[in-house]
Structures are given as C-alpha cells and as structure tokens.
N, C-alpha and C positions, 0 to 999 in steps of 0.2 A: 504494500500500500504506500503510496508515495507521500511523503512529508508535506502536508498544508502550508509549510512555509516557504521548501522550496519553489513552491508556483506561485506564494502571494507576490516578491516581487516582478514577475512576469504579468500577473493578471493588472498588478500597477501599471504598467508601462503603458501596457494596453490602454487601461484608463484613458493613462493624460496622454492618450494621443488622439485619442474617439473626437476629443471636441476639433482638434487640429483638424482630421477626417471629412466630419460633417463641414465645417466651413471653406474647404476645399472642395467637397460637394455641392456646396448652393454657390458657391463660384462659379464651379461648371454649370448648373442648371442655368444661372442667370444669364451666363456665355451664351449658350444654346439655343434660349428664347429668345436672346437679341436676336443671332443669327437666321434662326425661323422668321423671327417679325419683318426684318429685313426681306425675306428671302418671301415672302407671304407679300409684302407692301407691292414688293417688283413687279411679282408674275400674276398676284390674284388680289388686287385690291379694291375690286367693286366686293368680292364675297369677304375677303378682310372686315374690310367700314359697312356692310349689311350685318355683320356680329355688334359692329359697334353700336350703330341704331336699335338694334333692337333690343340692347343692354339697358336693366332697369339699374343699375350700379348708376350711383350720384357723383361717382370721383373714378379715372380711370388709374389706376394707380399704375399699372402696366405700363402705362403711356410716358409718365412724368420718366418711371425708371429708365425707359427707354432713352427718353432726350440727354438722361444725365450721362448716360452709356457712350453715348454718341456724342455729345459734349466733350467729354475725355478723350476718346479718340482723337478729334477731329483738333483738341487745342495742341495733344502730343503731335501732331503731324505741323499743326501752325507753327509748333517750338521749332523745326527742323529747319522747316523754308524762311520765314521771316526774322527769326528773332538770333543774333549773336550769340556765339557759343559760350556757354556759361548763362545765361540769362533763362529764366525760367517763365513759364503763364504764370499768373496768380488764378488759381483755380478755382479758389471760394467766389472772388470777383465775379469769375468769368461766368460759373457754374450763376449765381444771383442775377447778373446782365441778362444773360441769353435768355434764361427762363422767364424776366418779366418781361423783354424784347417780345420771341415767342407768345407771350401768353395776349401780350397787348396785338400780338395779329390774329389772334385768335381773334380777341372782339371784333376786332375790324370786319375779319371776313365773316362772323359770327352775323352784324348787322350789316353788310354786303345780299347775304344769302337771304334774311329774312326781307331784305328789299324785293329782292326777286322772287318771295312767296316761299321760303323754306319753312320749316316747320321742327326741326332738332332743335332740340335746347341748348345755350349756349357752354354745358360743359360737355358736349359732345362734338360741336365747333372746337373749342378748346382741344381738344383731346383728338383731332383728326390734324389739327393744323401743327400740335406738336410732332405726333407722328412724319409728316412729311416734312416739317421743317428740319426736323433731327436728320431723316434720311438722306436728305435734298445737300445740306451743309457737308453732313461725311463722306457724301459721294463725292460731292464738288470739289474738299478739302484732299477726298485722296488723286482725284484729275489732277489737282492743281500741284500735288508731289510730282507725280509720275513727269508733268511736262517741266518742273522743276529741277529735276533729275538729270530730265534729258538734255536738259543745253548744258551747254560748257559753261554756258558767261553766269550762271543760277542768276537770274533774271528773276525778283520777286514781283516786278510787276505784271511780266509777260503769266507766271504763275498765278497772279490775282485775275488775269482776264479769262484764263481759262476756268477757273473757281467760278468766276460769275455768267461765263457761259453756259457750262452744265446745271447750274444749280435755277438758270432762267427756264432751260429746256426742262429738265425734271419737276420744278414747280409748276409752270404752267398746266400740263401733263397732271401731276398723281394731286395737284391741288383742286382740280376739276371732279376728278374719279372720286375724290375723297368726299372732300366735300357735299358733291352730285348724291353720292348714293347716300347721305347720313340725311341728307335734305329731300330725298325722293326727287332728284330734280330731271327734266328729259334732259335728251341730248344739246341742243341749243343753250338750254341753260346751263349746262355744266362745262360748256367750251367756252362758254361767257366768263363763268366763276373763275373758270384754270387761268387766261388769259390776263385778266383784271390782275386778279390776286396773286399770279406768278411775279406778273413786271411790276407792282407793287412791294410784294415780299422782296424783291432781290434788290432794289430799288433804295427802300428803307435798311436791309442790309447794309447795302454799303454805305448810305449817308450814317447810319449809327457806327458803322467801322472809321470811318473819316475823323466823323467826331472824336471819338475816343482815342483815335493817334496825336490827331492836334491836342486835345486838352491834355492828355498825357505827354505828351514832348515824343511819342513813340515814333513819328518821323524822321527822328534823327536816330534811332536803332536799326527800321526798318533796312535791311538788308545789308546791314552792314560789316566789314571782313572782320572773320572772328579772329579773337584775343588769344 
C-alpha cells in the first residue's frame, strides 16, 4: 500500500497548477471565438447580425470583448509601423478613446437607420457597429503592415493610405449587411446605410487620428528613425 504522503506532495503540485491550467484555457476559448467571430462576420454576416436581432440580451457582452481583442491587436501592429522603437501605445488611453469613439458611431448610425424607418434598439446599433468597427480597423491595421513591410523607404504615410482604403471598402460593405439585417432593412436601404456610414466612419476616423497626433505632439514621433 503506498505511503499517503508520498503522493501528497505530487497531488500539491497538481493543485497549484489547475488554476494556471484553466486560465490558459479561457485564453484559448477566448482566442477561438475571436477567431470564429471574425471568420462568421466575413463569410456569413446577414445570418451573424439575424442572431443579433433577435437576441433578447440588453448588453452584448461578446461584442464589447471582441473590440477590446481587436483593439490590442490592431495598436501592437500600430506600435510597429508608426511609432519609434522603444516607445510604446498607452493602452488604457487607447482601449477608453476607441471605445467611446466606436460607441459614439454607434448613435450616429443608430439614428441614421431609425431615419430611414429601422426598428433595433439602439444597443443593438451599438453592438453591430462595434463588431464591424473592431473588424474593419484590424483588417485595415494588418493591410497597412503588410504594405509597410513591403517598401524599403517604410513609408508610414503610404501605410496610412492603404489603412484607410481597406477599412472604406470593408465598412461600406459589412456596415450595410450589419446594420441592414439588425434593422430589417431591403436592399436599397442597406446600400444606403453601408455607403453613408462607411465614408462617415473612416472619415471621422481619421479626423479623430489627426487630432490626437496634433494635440499630443505625436507628429513629430510619427515615423521617425529608431533610437
């Protein structure tokens, strides 16, 4: 019969590693479902945003988590291209900006659609425009590496134009579909919505990117040779 003690310190170890474990777990889960949500937004996102309309949920918590997911991503990719080595995002900043940024085009487009005769309540606006804003940016953000990358001269502005290319294309586009189907909207009016609200969103984008370089003095970091 084997000694109870020799296996108590084994079943210890065990222990204090379980918690390590599980939070290495919802890591991954969390990873996963980004990835799903993304991969769901691309290829099927009328049947996506008809889950969302027809949710009786008051707060889409999925949603919020998502933009934050994507927020990190997308300012580690902005640390690369734009900003001097050594110099880091301020993430609590960023992650606070973007989100009441975001939530304030939610209203917009919120009372945009209800112009046009929608019918979603406006935290389901909210929670469609985060979704595509989150997407739209990280997509843009990772465009705007790759063409970063590629030139020799790493040209941060030439990289800002392609950011705001993709991210005009894909909002136009998944902000109409989104939108459209949370609002029950036809076709006409949901080309209406993507179009408006694309070259609006990208629009306001970069006048709130502007701003914040000028007030912050970030104009004179802005691509400049690392230290």
């Amino acid at each position: 019969m084997a000694d109870p003690k020799e296996t108590y310190p084994a079943e210890t170890k065990d222990e204090e590693k379980r918690p390590e474990l599980d939070k290495l777990q919802a890591a991954a889960a969390s990873v996963e479902q980004f990835f799903k949500r993304i991969l769901n937004i691309l290829t099927k996102p009328v049947s996506h945003f008809k889950t969302l309309s027809h949710s009786e949920k008051p707060l889409d918590v999925q949603a919020w988590l998502f933009a934050v997911l994507s927020i990190t991503a997308s300012s580690y990719i902005f640390e690369i291209i734009a900003l001097p080595k050594g110099e880091k995002v301020a993430f609590i900043a960023t992650y606070a900006i973007t989100l009441t940024c975001w939530s304030f085009y939610g209203l917009v487009a919120h009372l945009f659609c209800r112009v046009l005769g929608g019918k979603a309540t406006i935290q389901k606006s909210i929670s469609a425009v985060l979704q595509i804003s989150s997407l739209a940016s990280m997509l843009s953000m990772v465009a705007a590496f790759l063409v970063w990358n590629l030139r020799a001269d790493k040209d941060p502005l030439i990289a800002t134009a392609a950011y705001a290319f993709v991210e005009l294309v894909l909002c136009s586009v998944y902000f109409g579909l989104a939108l459209g189907t949370v609002h029950a909207f036809g076709r006409s009016r949901k080309i209406a919505a993507g179009i408006f609200l694309g070259i609006l969103f990208v629009a306001l984008n970069i006048l709130f990117f502007l701003m914040s370089f000028v007030v912050g003095g970030g104009a004179d970091k802005l691509g400049a040779p690392p230290t």
